[in-house]
C-alpha positions in Angstrom: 93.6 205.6 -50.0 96.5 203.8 -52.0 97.2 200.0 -52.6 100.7 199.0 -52.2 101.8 197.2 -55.0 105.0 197.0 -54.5 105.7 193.0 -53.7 103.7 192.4 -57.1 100.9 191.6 -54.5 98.3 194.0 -53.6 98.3 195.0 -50.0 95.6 197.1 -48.4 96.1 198.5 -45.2 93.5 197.0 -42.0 92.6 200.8 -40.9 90.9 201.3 -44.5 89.0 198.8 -45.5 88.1 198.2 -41.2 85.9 201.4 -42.6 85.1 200.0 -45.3 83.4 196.8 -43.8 82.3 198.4 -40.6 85.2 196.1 -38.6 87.7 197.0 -36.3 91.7 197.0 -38.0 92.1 193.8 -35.3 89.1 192.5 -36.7 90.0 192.7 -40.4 93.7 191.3 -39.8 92.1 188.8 -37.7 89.3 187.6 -40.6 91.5 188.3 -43.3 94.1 185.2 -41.6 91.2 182.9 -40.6 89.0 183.4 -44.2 86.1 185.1 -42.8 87.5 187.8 -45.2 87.3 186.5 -48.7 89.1 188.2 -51.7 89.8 188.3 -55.5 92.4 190.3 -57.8 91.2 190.8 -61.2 93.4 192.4 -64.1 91.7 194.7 -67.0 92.1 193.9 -70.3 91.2 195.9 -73.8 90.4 199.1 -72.4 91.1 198.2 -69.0 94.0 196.8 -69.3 96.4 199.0 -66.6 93.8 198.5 -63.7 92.9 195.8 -61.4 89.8 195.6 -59.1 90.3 194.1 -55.6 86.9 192.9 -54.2 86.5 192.0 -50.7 83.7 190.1 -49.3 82.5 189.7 -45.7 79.4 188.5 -44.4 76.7 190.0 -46.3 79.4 193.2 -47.5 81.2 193.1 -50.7 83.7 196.4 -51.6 85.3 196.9 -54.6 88.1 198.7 -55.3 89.4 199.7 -58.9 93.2 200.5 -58.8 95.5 202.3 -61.5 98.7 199.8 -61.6 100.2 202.2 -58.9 97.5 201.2 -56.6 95.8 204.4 -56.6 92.1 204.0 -56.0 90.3 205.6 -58.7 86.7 204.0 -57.9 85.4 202.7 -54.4 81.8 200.3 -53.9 80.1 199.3 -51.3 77.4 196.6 -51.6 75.2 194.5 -49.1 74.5 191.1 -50.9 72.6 189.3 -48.8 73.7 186.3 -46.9 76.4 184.5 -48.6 
């Protein structure tokens, strides 16, 4: 699995993380455009500055991914957090 970075925005495609949250790729375009599908972008600094980690939160399922600045995925978690 790779990010695209290339519009300076991280894009993801719906087939993998649909596996990722146990959804459908419908489903995840479709939560992703009405905010069931929450998200955040954080950039490393000190020593990991280079990487960013996408986290992606839905229902009670948070995944994480930590990217190299090419968008490969070098670290993948899956987390159920309860009700949110």
């Amino acid at each position: 699995m790779k990010i695209d970075m290339q519009t300076g925005q991280p894009t993801i495609d719906a087939a993998d993380l649909a596996g990722l949250l146990e959804l459908t790729p419908a489903q995840v375009r479709d939560r992703m455009r009405d905010g069931r599908i929450k998200t955040r972008l954080e950039t490393g600094e000190g020593d990991d500055a280079g990487k960013i980690r996408l986290t992606f939160f839905h229902d009670d399922m948070r995944v994480r991914l930590t990217c190299s600045e090419d968008g490969t995925v070098l670290k993948t978690t899956r987390t159920r957090t309860g009700s949110r």
